[in-house]
Phi, psi and omega in degrees: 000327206278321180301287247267336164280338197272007158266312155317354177265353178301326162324317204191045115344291177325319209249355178275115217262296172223171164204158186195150206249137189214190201052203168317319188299340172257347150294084179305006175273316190273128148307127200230113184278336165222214199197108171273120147211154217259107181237143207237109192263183170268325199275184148289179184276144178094346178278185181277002158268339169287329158316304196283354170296308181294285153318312196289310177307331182284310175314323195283305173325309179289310220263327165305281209304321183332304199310294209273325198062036187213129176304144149278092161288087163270127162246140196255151179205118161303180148329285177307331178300298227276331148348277211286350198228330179343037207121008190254267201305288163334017231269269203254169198207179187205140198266133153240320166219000000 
């Protein structure tokens, strides 16, 4: 799963500052009812690399539970959002990109 994500994130690099992978999906302990990450665009909200972010994030969704039989929650976060949540919301994560 993690390859496969961290090959799709390649599609939308141009627009990605990061991504990163969290939760339960990452507790080799825990059963994981969805599969959490975090993607960090570059731009702000509303300008077109975030938009495309967004598209792209819709496109990824389908095509993982296709995959997996299992939901993708991608949460889009600007810079300044991902400032403010970094080590809060976010504690421990695994680099997607």
């Amino acid at each position: 799963m993690t390859v496969w994500l961290r090959a799709a994130m390649v599609e939308a690099t141009a627009n990605l500052q990061a991504a990163f992978l969290f939760g339960s999906a990452i507790n080799a302990n825990a059963t994981a009812r969805d599969v959490d990450i975090v993607l960090v665009t570059k731009d702000a909200a509303g300008e077109k690399g975030w938009h495309e972010i967004r598209e792209w994030r819709d496109r990824l969704t389908i095509d993982f539970q296709e995959l997996f039989n299992i939901p993708l929650s991608a949460m889009i976060v600007t810079p300044s959002e991902w400032a403010e949540i970094d080590g809060v919301v976010v504690r421990e994560r695994k680099a997607l990109v």
